[in-house]
C-alpha positions in Angstrom: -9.2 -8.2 17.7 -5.9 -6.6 18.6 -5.8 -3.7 19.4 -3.2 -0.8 18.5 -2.0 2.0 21.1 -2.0 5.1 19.5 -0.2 8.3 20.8 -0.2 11.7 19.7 2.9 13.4 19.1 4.5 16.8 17.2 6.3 15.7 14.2 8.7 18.5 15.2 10.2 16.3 18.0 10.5 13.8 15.7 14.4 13.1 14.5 15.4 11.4 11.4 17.3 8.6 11.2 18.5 9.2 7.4 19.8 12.3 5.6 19.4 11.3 2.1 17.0 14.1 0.5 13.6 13.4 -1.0 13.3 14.1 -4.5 9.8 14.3 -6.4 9.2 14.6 -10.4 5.9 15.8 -11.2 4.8 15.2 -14.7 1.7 15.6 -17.1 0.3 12.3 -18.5 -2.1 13.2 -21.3 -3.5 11.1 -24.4 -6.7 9.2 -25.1 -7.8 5.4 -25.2 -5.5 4.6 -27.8 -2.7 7.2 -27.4 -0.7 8.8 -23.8 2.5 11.0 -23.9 4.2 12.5 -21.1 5.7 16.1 -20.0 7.7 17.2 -17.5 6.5 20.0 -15.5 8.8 20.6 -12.6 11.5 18.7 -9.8 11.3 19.7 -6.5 13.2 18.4 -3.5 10.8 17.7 -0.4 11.0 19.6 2.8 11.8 15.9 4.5 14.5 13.5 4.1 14.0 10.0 2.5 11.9 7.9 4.7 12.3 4.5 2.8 14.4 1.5 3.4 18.1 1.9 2.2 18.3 -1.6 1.0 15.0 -1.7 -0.5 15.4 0.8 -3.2 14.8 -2.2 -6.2 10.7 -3.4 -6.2 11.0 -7.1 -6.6 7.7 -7.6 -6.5 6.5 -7.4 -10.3 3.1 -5.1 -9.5 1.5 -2.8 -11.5 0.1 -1.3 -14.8 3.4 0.5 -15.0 7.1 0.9 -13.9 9.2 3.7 -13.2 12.4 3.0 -12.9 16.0 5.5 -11.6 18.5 4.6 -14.2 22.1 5.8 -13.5 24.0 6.7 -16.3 26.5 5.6 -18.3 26.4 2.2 -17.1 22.5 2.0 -16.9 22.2 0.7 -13.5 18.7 0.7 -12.0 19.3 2.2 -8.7 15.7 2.9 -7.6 12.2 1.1 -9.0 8.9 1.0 -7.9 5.6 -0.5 -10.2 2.6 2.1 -9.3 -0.7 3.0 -11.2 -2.2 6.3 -12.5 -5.7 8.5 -12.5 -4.6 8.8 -16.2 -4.1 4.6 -16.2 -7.6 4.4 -15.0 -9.3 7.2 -17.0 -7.7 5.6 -20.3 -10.3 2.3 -19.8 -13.6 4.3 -19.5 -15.7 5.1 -22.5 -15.2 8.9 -22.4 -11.5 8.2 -22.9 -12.7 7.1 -26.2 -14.1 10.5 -27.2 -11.4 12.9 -26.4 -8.3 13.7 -24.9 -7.6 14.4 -21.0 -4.4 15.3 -19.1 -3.6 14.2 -15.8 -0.9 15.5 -13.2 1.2 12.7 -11.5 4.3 12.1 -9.0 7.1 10.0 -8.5 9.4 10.1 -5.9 12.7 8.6 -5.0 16.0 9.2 -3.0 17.9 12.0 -4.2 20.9 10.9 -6.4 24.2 13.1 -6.0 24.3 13.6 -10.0 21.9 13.4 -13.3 19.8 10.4 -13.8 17.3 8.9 -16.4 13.9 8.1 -15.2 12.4 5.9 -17.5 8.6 4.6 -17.2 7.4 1.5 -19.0 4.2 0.1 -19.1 2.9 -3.7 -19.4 2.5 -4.8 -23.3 0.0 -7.3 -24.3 2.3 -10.2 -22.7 2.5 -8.0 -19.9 6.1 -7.1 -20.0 7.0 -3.6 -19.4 7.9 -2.0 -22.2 9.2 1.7 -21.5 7.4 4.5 -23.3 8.9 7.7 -21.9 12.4 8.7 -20.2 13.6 12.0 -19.5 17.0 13.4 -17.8 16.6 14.7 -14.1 19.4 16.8 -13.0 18.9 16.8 -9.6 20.7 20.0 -8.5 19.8 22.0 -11.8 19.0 25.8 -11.4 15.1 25.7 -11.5 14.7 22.3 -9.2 12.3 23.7 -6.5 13.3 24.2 -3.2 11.0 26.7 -0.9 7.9 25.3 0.1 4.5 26.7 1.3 4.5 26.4 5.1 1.9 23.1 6.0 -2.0 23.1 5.9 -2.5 21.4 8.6 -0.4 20.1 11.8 1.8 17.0 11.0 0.6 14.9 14.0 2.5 10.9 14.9 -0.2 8.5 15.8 1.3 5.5 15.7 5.5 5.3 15.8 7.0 1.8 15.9 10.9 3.3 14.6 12.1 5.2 12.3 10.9 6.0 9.2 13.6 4.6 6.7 12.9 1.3 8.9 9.0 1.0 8.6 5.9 1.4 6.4 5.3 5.0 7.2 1.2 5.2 6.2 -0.1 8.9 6.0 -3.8 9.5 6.8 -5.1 12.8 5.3 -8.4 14.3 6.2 -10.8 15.8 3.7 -14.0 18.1 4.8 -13.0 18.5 8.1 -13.2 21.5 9.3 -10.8 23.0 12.3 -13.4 22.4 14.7 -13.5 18.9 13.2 -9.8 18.0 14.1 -10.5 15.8 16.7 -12.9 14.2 15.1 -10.8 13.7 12.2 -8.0 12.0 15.0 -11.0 9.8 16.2 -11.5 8.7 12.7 -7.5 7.6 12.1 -8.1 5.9 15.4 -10.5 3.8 14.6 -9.8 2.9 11.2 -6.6 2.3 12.4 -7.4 -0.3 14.8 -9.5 -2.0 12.0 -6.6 -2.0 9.5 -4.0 -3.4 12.8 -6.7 -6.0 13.7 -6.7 -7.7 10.3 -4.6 -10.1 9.3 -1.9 -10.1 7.7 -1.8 -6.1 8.5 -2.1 -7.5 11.9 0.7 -9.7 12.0 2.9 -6.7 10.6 1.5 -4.3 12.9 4.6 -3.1 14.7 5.9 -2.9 10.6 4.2 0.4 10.4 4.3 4.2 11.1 0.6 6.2 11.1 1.1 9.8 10.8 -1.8 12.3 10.1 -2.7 15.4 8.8 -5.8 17.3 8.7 -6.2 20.6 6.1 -8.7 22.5 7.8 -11.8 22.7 5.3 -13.5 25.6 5.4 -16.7 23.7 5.1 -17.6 20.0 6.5 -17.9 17.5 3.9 -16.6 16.5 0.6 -17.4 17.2 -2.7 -20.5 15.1 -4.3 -21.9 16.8 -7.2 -24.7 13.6 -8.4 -26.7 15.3 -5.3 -25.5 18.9 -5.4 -23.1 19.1 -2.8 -20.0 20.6 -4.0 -16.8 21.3 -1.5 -13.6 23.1 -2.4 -11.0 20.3 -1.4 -7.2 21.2 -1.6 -6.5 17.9 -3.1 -9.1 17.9 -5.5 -11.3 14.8 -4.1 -14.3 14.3 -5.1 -17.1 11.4 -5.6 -18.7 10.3 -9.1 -14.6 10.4 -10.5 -15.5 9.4 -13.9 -19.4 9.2 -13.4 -19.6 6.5 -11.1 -21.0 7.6 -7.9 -19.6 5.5 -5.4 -16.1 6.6 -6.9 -14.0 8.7 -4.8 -10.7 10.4 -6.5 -8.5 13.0 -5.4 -7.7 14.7 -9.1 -5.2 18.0 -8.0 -1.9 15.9 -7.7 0.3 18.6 -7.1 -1.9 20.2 -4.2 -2.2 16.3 -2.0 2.3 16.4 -3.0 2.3 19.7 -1.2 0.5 18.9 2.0 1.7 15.5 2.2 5.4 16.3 1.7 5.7 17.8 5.5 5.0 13.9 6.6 7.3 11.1 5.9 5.0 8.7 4.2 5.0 6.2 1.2 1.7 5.4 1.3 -1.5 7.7 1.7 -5.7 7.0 2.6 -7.6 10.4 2.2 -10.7 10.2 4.9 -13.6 12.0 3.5 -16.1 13.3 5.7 -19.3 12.0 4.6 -21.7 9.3 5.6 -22.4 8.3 1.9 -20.7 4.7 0.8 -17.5 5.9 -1.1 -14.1 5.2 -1.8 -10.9 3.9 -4.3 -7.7 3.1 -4.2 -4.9 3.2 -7.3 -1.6 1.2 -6.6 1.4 3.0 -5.0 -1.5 6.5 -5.1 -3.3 6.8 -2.4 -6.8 4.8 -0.9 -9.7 6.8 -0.5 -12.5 6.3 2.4 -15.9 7.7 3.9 -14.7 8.0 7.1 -18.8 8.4 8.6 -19.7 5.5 6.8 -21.7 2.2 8.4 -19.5 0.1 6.2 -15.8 2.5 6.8 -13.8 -0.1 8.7 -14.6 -2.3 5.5 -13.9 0.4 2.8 -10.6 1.7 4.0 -8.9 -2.2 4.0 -10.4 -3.2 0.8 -9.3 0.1 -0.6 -6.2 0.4 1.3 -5.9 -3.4 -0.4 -5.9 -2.2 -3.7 -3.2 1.2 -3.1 -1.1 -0.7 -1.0 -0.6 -4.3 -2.3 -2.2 -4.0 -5.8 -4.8 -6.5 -5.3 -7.4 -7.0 -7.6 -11.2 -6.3 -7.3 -12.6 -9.7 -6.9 -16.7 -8.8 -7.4 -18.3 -8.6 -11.0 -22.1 -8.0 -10.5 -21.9 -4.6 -9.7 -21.5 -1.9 -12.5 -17.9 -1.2 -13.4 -16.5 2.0 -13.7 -14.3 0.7 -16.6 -14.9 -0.8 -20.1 -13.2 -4.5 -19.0 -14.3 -6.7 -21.7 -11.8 -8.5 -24.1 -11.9 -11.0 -26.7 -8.5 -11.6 -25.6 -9.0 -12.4 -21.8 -5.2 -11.7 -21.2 -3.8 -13.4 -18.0 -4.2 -10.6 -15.2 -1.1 -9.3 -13.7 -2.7 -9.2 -10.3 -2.0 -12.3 -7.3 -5.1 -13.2 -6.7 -7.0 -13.0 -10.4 -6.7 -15.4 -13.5 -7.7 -15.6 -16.7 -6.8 -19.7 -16.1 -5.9 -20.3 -19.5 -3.6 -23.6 -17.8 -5.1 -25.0 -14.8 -2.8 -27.4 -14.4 -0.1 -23.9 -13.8 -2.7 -22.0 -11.7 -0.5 -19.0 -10.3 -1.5 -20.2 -6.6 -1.5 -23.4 -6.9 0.8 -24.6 -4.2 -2.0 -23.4 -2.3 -4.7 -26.3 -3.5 -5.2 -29.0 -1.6 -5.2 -32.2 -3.5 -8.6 -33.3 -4.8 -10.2 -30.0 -5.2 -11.4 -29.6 -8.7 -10.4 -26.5 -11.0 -12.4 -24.5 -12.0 -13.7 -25.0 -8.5 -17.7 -25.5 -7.7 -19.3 -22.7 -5.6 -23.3 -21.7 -5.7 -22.7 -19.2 -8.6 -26.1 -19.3 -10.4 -27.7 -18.6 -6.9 -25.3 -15.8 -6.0 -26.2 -13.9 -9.4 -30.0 -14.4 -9.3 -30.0 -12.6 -5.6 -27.5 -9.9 -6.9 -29.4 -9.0 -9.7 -32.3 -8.2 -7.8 -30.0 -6.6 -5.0 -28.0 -4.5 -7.5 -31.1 -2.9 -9.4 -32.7 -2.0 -5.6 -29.3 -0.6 -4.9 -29.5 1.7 -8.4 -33.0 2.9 -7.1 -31.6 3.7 -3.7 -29.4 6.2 -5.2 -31.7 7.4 -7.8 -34.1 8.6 -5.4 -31.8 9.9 -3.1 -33.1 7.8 0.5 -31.0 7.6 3.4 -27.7 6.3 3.9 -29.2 4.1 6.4 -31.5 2.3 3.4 -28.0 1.5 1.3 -26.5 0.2 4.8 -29.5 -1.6 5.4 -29.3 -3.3 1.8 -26.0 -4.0 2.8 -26.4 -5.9 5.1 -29.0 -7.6 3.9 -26.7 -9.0 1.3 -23.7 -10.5 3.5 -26.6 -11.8 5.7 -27.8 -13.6 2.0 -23.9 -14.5 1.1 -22.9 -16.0 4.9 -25.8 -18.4 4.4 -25.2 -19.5 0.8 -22.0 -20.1 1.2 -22.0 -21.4 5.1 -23.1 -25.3 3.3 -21.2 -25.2 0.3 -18.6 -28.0 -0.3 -15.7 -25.6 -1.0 -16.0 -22.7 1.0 -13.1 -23.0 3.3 -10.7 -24.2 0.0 -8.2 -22.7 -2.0 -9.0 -23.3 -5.9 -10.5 -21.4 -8.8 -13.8 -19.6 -8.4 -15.6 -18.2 -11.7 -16.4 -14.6 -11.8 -13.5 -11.7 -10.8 -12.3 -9.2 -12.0 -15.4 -7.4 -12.8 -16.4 -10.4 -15.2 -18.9 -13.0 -14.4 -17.1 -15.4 -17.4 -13.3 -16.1 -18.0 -12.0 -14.8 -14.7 -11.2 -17.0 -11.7 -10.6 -15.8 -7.8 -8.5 -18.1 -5.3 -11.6 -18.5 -2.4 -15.5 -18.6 -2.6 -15.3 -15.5 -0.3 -12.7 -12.5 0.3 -12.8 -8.9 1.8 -11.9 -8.5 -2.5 -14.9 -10.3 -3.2 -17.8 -9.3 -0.2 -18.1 -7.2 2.4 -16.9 -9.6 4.5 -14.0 -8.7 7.4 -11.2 -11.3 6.3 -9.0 -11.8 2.9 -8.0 -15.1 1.8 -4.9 -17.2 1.5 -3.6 -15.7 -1.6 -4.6 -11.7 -0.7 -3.0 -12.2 2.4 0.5 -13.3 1.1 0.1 -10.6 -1.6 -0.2 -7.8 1.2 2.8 -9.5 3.3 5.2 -9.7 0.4 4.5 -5.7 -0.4 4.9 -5.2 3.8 8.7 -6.8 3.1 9.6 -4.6 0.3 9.7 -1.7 2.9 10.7 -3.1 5.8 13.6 -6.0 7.5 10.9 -8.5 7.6 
């Protein structure tokens, strides 16, 4: 496995390659299952310059649950776009969001223009075109656009610099439950997640592609906050586990405060290390991922997370419980690369990938797979129930890729691109690329399709 140098450097001795400012639009999304509106709250110009590419201000890729777009009036040029996904996005799929209304803080952020723009969301219809559903005016030198800042948290530390910021994916690790006496700890933790991030490929392929900067809030006491076992943390960010009852869920859910700390870094893309043992983590597109650093299984966690944040790939398992209400009589074609609803096989969206002669839908021992995870699943519910040891979950863990590696070491298709039943949380209608994925199984490698998902999002930011 390759292996990335890191050094430890001041971001103070840093110097900027780019002047352009960094402005951020926070906003209030609020509704129900059926319903969302959206209010302004404030517009605040960051501490730090721009750290993106200037020729990459226009996301070609086509990801996400929603769009916001920099629309430059009067001739309505897009001049900056990005597709991202929301707490509220999330939220709005769970039953509770069936019962009542909830409001949710969240940011955009883009270069600073030189006069008044329109930002305009949209989000995907039922054909999964955006459609836009709120714009508002942003005058980016109005009188009430904030300006001072808090001092930081937490020292801005550069572990990994490859070149300047506006020139690479600048990744921002920040620590959660760690206290001061914890920071090298913390350090040791980006280390070594790090290196398991840089020895994966494609992340390590793109490697030198990236900046890794860090920054610890000193917690006043260790650990994170965990209320289905009574452990409850004040966290500046707001993260937590059991987000929206499910325990293995980890969400940071006080926007503003994770905007203020990580605005003294450059970064466009952010993984909050918790420090706990207990399995836990998530990841929303163009948010943040979300890891337990102390983990047996944290190597694993932060790349399948940082999978979903970063290149908006799609959860390939379905036998364990979902967090959202995913069922439809519709079965709409997923948005996602490496998901289908394969409503046309003969137009599967990876196709160029099949080798000639393999079947779709493609065989794999499916039947087997489900009669072990049943079992494993409802042992796995017990686990937590009664509270055991971490080291029972890791042990059941490992018990289950053990179970996986030789079911599918004999199969006829395990090494083929085609169309696998069960994704996408569903064990009927929905189709992964490859019998196994780090999307699918705690396994340590992504497929063919996953892994030219993350390079294409790698080349939005970067020369490449």
């Amino acid at each position: 496995m390759k292996r990335i140098g890191f050094t430890l450097l001041l971001f103070a001795s840093l110097v900027m390659a780019e002047d352009t400012a960094t402005l951020r639009v926070d906003y209030y999304h609020s509704g129900n299952a059926l319903d969302e509106m959206f209010s302004l709250h404030q517009v605040v110009v960051e501490p730090l310059p721009w750290p993106g590419h200037p020729d990459r201000g226009i996301d070609t890729t086509g990801l996400g649950p929603y769009l916001f777009e920099v629309v430059e009036p009067p001739t309505n040029e897009v001049i900056y776009s990005r597709g991202f996904g929301s707490i509220f996005g999330e939220w709005q799929t769970t039953g509770e969001a069936k019962t009542m209304n909830r409001t949710f803080s969240e940011s955009v952020r883009f270069p600073k223009p030189d006069k008044p723009v329109r930002l305009r969301i949209s989000k995907r219809d039922d054909a999964n075109r955006f459609a836009a559903i709120w714009d508002v005016m942003i005058d980016p030198d109005a009188l009430h656009v904030v300006r001072s800042h808090a001092p930081p948290v937490g020292e801005v530390k550069s572990v990994v610099s490859n070149g300047p910021p506006s020139e690479k994916v600048d990744l921002l690790f920040l620590g959660d439950g760690y206290t001061r006496e914890q920071e090298a700890d913390f350090l040791a933790d980006v280390r070594r997640l790090g290196d398991a991030l840089f020895g994966t490929p494609p992340f390590e392929d793109y490697a030198e592609d990236f900046n890794v900067w860090a920054i610890n809030p000193p917690a006043a006491e260790a650990g994170s906050n965990r209320p289905s076992n009574g452990t409850y943390r004040y966290s500046p960010t707001g993260t937590t586990y059991d987000a929206f009852g499910a325990e293995r869920y980890v969400l940071a859910f006080d926007n503003v405060g994770l905007r203020e700390i990580a605005q003294h870094a450059p970064y466009e893309h952010i993984i909050i290390l918790t420090n706990m043992e207990t399995y836990g983590g998530g990841g929303i597109f163009n948010l943040y991922a979300t890891v337990a650093a102390g983990n047996a299984w944290a190597d694993y966690l932060m790349i399948h997370e940082f999978a979903h944040s970063f290149a908006a790939l799609a959860d390939e398992y379905y036998t364990s419980a979902a967090v959202y209400d995913v069922s439809s009589p519709l079965r709409p074609e997923p948005w996602e690369r490496n998901v289908t609803a394969l409503h046309d096989p003969a137009r599967l969206k990876w196709g160029h990938l099949v080798a000639p002669g393999t079947p779709v839908p493609t065989p794999w021992p499916k039947e087997a797979f489900e009669a072990f995870q049943k079992e494993n699943q409802a042992r796995r519910a017990q686990l937590r129930e009664e509270n055991r040891p971490e080291s029972e979950m890791n042990a059941l863990f490992r018990r289950e890729q053990a179970f996986v590696r030789e079911l599918f070491n004999d199969a006829e298709y395990r090494d083929h691109v085609g169309a696998f039943e069960g994704a996408n949380y569903q064990a009927r209608g929905y189709y992964r690329s490859s019998m196994n994925c780090m999307m699918f199984t705690r396994t340590d490698f992504f497929c063919p399709v996953c892994q030219a998902g993350i390079a294409e999002v790698i080349r939005l930011y970067t020369d490449n």
